[in-house]
C-alpha positions in Angstrom: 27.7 -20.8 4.0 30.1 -18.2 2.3 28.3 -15.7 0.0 30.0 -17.4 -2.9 27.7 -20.6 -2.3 24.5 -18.5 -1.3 24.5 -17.4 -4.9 25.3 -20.7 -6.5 22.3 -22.2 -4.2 20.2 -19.5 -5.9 21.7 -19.7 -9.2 20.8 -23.7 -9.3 17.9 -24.1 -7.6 14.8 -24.9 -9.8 11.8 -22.6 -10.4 9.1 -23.4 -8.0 6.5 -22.4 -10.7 5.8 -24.9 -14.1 6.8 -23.4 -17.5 2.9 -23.4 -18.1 1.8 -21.6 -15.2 4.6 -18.8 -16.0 3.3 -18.2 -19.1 -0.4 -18.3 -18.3 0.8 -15.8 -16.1 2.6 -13.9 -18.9 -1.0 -14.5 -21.3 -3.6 -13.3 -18.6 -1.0 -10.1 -18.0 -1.0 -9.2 -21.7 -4.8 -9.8 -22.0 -5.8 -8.0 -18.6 -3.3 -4.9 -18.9 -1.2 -3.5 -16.4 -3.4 -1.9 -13.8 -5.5 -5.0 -13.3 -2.1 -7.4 -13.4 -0.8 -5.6 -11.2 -3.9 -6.1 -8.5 -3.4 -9.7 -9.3 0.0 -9.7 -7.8 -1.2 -9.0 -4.4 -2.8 -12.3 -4.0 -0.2 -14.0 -6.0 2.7 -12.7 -3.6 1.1 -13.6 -0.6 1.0 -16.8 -1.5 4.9 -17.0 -1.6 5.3 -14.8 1.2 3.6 -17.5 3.3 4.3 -20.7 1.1 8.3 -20.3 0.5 10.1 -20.4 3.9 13.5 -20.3 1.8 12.0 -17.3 -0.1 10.8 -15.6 3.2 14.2 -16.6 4.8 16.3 -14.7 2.1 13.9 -11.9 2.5 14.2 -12.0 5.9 18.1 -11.5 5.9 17.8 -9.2 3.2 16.0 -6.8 4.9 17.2 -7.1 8.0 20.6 -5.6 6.6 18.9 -3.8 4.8 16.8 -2.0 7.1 18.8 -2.3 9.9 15.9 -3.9 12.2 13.8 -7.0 12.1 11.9 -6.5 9.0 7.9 -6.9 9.7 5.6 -9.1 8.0 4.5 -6.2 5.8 8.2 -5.4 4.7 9.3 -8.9 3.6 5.0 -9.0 1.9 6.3 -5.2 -0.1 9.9 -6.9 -0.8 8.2 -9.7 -2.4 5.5 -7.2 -4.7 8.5 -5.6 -5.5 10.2 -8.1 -7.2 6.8 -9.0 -8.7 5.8 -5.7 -10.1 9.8 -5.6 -11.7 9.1 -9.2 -13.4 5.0 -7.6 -14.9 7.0 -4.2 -15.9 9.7 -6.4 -17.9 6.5 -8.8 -19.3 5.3 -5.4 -21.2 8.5 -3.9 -21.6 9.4 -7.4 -23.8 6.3 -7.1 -25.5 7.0 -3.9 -26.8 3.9 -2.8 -24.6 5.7 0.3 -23.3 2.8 2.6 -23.7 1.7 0.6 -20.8 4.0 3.7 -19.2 4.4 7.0 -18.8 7.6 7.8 -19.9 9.1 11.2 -19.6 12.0 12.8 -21.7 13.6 15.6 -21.1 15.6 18.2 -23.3 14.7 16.2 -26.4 14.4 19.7 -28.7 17.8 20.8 -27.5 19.3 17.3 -29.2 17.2 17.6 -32.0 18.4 21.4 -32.8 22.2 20.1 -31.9 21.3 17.1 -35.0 20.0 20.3 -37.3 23.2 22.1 -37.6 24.5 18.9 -37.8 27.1 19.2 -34.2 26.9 16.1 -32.4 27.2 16.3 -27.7 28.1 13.6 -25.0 25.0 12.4 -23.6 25.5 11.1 -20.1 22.1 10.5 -18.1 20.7 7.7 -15.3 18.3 5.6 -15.2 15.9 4.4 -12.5 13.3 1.7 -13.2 14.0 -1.3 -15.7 17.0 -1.9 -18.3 14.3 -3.2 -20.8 13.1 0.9 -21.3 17.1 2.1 -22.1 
């Protein structure tokens, strides 16, 4: 299977989860807040770890390039909370929840003394976390 088709297989393969449970999921996140959400995501990716053997197998391949060894049990379990914690973070982050965060800015009075003798500056930064927050 060429990587081409890998990603088409991914692109059309249906959602193992029902529209209702997602957003139950989505509800209880909103209701709960972040810290205890995200303790319910330990349970929740267990579950797939064990109960998706095309999940665990993408994982598995993943990581093994990835890490450059057979990934453990405890990697592809850490892969899969990743991905999970990404999807809760975007849940707030959509909501306009983002003091769910702590969100640091740096610099900010040098712009705002630039703006008040009216200059104007190239900004060019990174980011690392989710889109959602630039």
């Amino acid at each position: 299977m060429t990587n081409n088709s890998r990603t088409q297989e991914w692109v059309t393969r249906r959602e193992r989860g029902s529209l209702s449970a997602i957003r139950l999921g989505v509800w209880t996140a909103r209701r709960l807040g972040r810290p205890l959400a995200r303790l319910l995501l330990y349970p929740l990716c267990l579950y797939f770890c064990v109960s998706s053997p095309s999940a665990a197998r993408a994982s598995r391949i993943y990581l093994g390039r990835a890490l450059r060894r057979p990934p453990r049990l405890i990697d592809r379990f850490t892969h899969f909370l990743t991905f999970a914690r990404c999807l809760l973070d975007r849940v707030f982050l959509l909501s306009e929840r983002s003091d769910a965060f702590e969100i640091t800015v740096h610099g900010e009075e040098i712009l705002e003394e630039i703006e008040g003798h009216g200059g104007g500056c190239i900004l060019i930064g990174a980011h690392f976390g989710s889109f959602e927050v630039a």
